[in-house]
Structure formats: structure tokens, C-alpha cells
C-alpha positions in Angstrom: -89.1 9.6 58.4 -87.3 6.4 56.8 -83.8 7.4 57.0 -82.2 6.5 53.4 -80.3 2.9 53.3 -77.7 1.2 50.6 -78.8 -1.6 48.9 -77.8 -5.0 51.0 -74.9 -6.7 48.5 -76.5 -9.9 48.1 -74.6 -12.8 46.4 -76.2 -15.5 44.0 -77.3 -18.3 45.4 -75.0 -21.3 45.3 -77.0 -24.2 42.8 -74.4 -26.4 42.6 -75.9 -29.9 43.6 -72.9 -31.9 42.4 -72.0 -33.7 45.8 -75.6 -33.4 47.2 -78.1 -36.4 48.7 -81.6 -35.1 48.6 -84.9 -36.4 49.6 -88.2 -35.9 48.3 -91.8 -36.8 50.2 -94.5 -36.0 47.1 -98.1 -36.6 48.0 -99.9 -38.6 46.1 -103.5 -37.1 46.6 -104.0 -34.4 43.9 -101.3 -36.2 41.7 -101.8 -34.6 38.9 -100.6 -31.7 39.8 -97.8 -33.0 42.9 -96.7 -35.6 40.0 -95.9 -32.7 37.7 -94.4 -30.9 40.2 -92.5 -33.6 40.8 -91.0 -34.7 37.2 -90.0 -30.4 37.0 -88.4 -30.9 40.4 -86.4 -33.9 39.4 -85.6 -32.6 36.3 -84.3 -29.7 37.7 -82.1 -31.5 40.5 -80.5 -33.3 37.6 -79.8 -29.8 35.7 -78.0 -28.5 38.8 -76.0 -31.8 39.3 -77.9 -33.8 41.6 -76.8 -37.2 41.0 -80.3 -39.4 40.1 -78.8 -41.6 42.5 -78.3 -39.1 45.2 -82.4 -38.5 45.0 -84.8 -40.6 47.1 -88.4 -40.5 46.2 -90.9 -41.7 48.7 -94.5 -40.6 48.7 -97.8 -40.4 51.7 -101.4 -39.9 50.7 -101.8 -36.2 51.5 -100.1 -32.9 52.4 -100.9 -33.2 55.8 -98.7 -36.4 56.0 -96.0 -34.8 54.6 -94.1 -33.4 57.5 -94.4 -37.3 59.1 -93.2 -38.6 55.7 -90.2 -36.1 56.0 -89.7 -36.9 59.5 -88.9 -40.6 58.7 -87.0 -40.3 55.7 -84.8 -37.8 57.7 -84.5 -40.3 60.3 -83.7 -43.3 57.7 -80.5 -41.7 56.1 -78.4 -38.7 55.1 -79.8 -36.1 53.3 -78.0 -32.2 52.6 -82.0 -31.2 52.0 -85.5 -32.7 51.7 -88.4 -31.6 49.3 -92.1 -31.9 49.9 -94.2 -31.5 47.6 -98.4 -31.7 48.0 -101.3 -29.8 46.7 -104.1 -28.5 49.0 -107.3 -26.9 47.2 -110.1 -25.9 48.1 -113.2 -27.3 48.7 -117.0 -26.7 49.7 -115.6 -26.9 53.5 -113.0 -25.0 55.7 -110.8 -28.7 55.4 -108.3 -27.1 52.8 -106.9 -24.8 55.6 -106.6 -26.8 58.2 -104.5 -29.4 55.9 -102.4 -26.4 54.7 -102.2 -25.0 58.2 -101.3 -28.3 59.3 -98.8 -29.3 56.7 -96.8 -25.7 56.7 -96.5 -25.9 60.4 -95.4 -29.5 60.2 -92.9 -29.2 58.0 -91.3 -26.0 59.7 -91.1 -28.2 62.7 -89.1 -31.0 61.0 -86.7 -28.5 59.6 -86.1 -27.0 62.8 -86.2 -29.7 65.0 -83.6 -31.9 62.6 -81.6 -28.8 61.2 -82.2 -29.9 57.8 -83.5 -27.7 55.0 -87.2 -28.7 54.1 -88.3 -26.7 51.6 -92.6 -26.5 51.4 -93.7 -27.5 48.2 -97.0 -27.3 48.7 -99.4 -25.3 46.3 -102.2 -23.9 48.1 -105.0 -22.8 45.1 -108.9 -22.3 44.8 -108.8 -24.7 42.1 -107.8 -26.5 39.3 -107.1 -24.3 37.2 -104.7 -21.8 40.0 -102.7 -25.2 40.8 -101.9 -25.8 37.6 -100.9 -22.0 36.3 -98.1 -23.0 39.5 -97.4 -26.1 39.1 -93.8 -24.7 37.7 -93.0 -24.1 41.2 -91.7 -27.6 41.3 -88.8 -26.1 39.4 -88.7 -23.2 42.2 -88.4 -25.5 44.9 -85.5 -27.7 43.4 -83.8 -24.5 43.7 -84.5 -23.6 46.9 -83.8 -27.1 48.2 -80.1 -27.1 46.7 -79.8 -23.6 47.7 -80.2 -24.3 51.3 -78.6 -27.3 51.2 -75.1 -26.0 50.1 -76.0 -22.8 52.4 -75.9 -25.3 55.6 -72.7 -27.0 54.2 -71.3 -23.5 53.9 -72.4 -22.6 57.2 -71.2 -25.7 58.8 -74.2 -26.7 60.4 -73.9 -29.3 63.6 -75.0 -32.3 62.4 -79.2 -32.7 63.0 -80.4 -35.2 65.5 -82.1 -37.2 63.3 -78.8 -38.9 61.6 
């Protein structure tokens, strides 16, 4: 038997992005739905604070290019937090899980190996018609990015090795 526990005190989530640099590597294949995702992202940054100037956009073909994309801008400049954002669907073939595969796994290894939040963006859908009824998760992942951003300032983090 499950002994009886307390709820864990868990405190909001810091969204202040006043002070914060943030990067963002969208993909430009399926754009209608990462372009979406992509205006609700930055619409969202600026709601929290982020300055518009304290955003850089820079975009690669595909999700599976994303964690490379991130991996450059990281090593390019200062960022508190990076955002991919890409949309994998699938298809007649198995190709849809190996670029989801691929890009999850890539991504996780940027944010590790740089100590830098990336936050995965990437909608993962049957179809059209799932990847739109989520496209709002461009406003999600905004969040999330600011969110772990100030959580590594609050931390104090050693600074990553791509700076």
C-alpha cells in the first residue's frame, strides 16, 4: 500500500520576460501551421515582456533541422532560452517518426549540452486537422520558454559552453 502524502507546495511559475533575450528556430516546412504557431508565440513573448528586440527569429526547412538551427543560433549570441517550433505529420510512410524521433532527441541534446532552456515546439499530429486543433500550443511554449529561462537565472546556472 501507497502510504498517504501532502500535496508538494508548488509556486507559480515566474513569466516575467522583461530583461529576457530569446531565440526562436521555426521550421518552415508545414508553415502553415509552424507560422501560426509562431505569430501566437511572439505575441505571447511580447504579453510577458519580452522586448521585440530581445527576440531573434531565424528559420531551417524541417523539424529535423531544428536542433542544428538551435545549435548555431546558441553559438552566435546570448540567449536566456531558445524556442523551436516545427510540425511533423504523418504520412503514407514510417518518415514522420523518425523526423520526430530525430528532432525531440536533437533538441534535448542542445539543451543539455549548452545548459540553455530549449523548449520543443514541435506538434506531432495524424493530420491536418489534429495540428491545427494544437496549433495554440505556440502560446504554451512561450510560456514554458520564459519560464525556464528565469528558472536558470534564479538558479544561477554556469554559463553554457556555447557563449
Amino acid at each position: 500500500m501507497f502510504e498517504e502524502t501532502l500535496p508538494l507546495e508548488l509556486s507559480s511559475p515566474n513569466l516575467d520576460g522583461n530583461g529576457l533575450h530569446i531565440g526562436i528556430v521555426v521550421a518552415r516546412y508545414n508553415w502553415q501551421i509552424t507560422g501560426t504557431m509562431l505569430q501566437l508565440a511572439r505575441t505571447e513573448f511580447a504579453r510577458l515582456g519580452v522586448a521585440r528586440e530581445a527576440i531573434q527569429v531565424i528559420s531551417v526547412p524541417g523539424a529535423y533541422e531544428l536542433a542544428t538551427g538551435a545549435a548555431t543560433l546558441l553559438k552566435s549570441d546570448t540567449f536566456d532560452a531558445t524556442l523551436c517550433i516545427g510540425c511533423v505529420m504523418k504520412g503514407a510512410t514510417r518518415h514522420d517518426v523518425v523526423v520526430s524521433d530525430a528532432a525531440a532527441q536533437g533538441i534535448q541534446r542542445v539543451a543539455l549540452d549548452t545548459g540553455i532552456p530549449v523548449i520543443f515546439g514541435v506538434i506531432c499530429a495524424e493530420n491536418l486537422q489534429q495540428a491545427q486543433e494544437r496549433v495554440e500550443r505556440g502560446i504554451e511554449c512561450a510560456q514554458a520558454t520564459v519560464e525556464m529561462a528565469q528558472l536558470r537565472r534564479t538558479l544561477g546556472q554556469q554559463q553554457p559552453s556555447y557563449r
